[in-house]
N, C-alpha and C positions, 0 to 999 in steps of 0.2 A: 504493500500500500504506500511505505514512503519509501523509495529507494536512496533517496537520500539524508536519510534521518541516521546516527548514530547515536547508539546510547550507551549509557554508562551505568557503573556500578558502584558501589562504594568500596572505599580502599580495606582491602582485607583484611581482619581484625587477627590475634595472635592466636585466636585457634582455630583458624581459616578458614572463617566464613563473611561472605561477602551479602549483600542486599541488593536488591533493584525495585528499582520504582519506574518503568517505564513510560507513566503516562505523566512523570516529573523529569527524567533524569535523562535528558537528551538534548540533542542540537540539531537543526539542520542544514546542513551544507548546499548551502546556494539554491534551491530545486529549481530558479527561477533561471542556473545558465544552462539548461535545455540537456544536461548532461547527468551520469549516475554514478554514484563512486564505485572504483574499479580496484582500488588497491589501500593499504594501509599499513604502514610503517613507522615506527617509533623512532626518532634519531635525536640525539643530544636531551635537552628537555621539552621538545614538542614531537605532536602526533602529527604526522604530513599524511594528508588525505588526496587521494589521486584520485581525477577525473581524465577522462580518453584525453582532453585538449586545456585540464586546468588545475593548478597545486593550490591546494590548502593549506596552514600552520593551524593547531590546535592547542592551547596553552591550558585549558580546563576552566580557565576563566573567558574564553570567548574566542572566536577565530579573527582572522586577520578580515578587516571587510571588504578584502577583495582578492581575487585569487595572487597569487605571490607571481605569477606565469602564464602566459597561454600555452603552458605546454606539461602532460601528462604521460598517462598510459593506458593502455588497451588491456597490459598483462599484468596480474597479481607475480607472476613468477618473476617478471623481469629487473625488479627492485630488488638491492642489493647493497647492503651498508659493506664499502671497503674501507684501507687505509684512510684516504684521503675523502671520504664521502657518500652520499647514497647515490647509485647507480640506477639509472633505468632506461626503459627505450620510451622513445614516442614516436609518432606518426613519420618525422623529420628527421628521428639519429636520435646520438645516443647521448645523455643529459647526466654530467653529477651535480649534487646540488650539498655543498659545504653551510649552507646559513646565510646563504644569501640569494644571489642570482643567478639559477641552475648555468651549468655551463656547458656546451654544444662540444665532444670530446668525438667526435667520429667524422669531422668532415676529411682527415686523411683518406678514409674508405669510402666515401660520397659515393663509389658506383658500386660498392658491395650492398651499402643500406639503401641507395636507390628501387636496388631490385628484390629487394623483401615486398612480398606480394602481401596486398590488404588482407587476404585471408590467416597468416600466420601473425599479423601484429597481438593477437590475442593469446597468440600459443609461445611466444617468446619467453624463454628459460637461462635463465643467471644461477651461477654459482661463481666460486672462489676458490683462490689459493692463496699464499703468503704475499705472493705480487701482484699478483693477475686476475681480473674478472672475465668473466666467459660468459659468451652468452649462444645459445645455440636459436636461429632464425630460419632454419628447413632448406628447401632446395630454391637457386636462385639462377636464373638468367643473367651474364653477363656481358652488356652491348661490346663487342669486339670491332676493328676496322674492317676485319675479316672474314668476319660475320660472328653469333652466338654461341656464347660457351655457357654451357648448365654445371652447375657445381650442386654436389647433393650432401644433405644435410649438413650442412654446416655451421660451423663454429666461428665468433670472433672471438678475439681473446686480445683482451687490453691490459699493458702491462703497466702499473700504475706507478713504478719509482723512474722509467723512462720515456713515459706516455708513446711507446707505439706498440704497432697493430699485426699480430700475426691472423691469417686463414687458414683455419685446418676443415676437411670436406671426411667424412666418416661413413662406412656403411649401412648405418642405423640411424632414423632418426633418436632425437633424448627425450624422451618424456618431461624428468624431473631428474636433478643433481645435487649434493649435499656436500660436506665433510660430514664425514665417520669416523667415531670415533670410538677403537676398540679397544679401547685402555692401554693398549701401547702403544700406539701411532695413531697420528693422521689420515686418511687418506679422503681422497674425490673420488665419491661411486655414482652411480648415472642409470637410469631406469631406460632401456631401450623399447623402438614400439616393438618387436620381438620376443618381451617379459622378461629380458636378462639384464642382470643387475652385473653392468661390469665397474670396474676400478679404472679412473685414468689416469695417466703418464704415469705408471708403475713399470720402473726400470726403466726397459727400452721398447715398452709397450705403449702404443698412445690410448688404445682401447681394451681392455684384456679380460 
C-alpha cells in the first residue's frame, strides 16, 4: 500500500526485545518523486535510502528535504560499503558516495557500462575483497570498429587503492557473492545460475 513508507522500531532493550508501533513509527520517503525504494544501506551515522534515479540520508530525526542526487539504483545487491565508500550502480555507471556528492568512478569503462542492457540493471551483484569491489552485470555487446564483440557474464572489478579497472568474462552467470568466513580464513564464494557454490581467485583459480 505505501511502497514508500519505512518504519521503524524501537532500539533494542538489554534483553532483546524491541516494539513497533507502525501506524506511529514511520516516514515516508518522497512518494510524491514518482519512484519506490529499491535498496537500503547503513553507512557512517545515516540510513541512505535508494530510489532507481534518487538518494536519501536518514538521520532518525528526519531526512534531508530533498534527494542528496538524481542518481540511485535498480539493484539491492549492487550496494556495497568498501575502503573508501558505499558503492553502487545506477542507470549511468558506477557511483561511490563518501558523505557527500556521490562520485561517477566508471567512466574509464564508459563502453563496458554503456552496454549493460536495461534488463540486468536490476540483477547487478557487488561483492568485495581487501582492495577491490566486483560487481558482476551478465552478458554485454561491445560496439567494435570491426564490428560486435559479446562478452559473457561478466565481471568489473575496481580496484580501490589504484582506482583502475580490470574485465574478467566467466562461464557462469553469479547469482549472489559474499566473504566467508570459516574461522580460519577469508575467502569470496559466489552462487552460480548452475546451483554451484564456487570460491574465487583461490590460488590460480579465478573460478573453482
Amino acid at each position: 500500500t505505501n511502497p514508500d513508507r519505512l518504519f521503524y522500531s524501537t532500539v533494542i532493550t538489554s534483553s532483546g526485545n524491541i516494539t513497533w508501533s507502525p501506524t506511529a513509527d514511520f516516514v515516508d520517503i518522497n512518494p510524491n518523486d514518482g519512484e519506490n525504494i529499491t535498496a537500503l544501506k547503513r553507512y557512517s551515522l545515516v540510513l541512505l535510502i535508494f530510489k532507481p534515479n534518487y538518494l536519501y540520508r536518514f538521520r532518525t530525526s528526519g531526512l534531508d528535504p530533498d534527494p542528496l542526487i538524481t542518481v540511485g539504483t535498480r539493484s539491492q545487491e549492487s550496494v556495497i560499503e568498501g575502503k573508501r565508500g558505499v558503492y553502487f550502480h545506477h542507470d549511468t555507471g558506477f557511483f561511490r558516495y563518501s558523505g557527500d556528492y556521490p562520485t561517477e568512478i566508471s567512466r574509464p569503462i564508459a563502453d563496458f557500462v554503456d552496454a549493460i542492457t536495461y534488463a540486468n540493471y536490476s540483477n547487478v551483484v557487488a561483492w568485495k575483497d581487501s582492495d577491490h569491489i566486483y560487481w558482476f552485470v551478465g552478458n554485454l555487446t561491445i560496439a567494435e570498429t570491426t564490428g560486435n564483440e559479446t562478452w559473457t557474464n561478466v565481471v568489473l572489478r575496481y580496484t580501490e587503492s589504484s582506482e583502475l579497472w580490470t574485465i574478467y568474462a566467466y562461464p557462469n552467470a553469479i547469482k549472489f557473492a559474499s566473504t566467508y568466513n570459516s574461522g580460519s580464513a577469508l575467502s569470496r564464494v559466489a552462487g552460480l545460475d548452475n546451483g554451484v557454490v564456487a570460491t574465487m581467485n583461490s590460488g590460480t583459480t579465478d573460478l573453482g
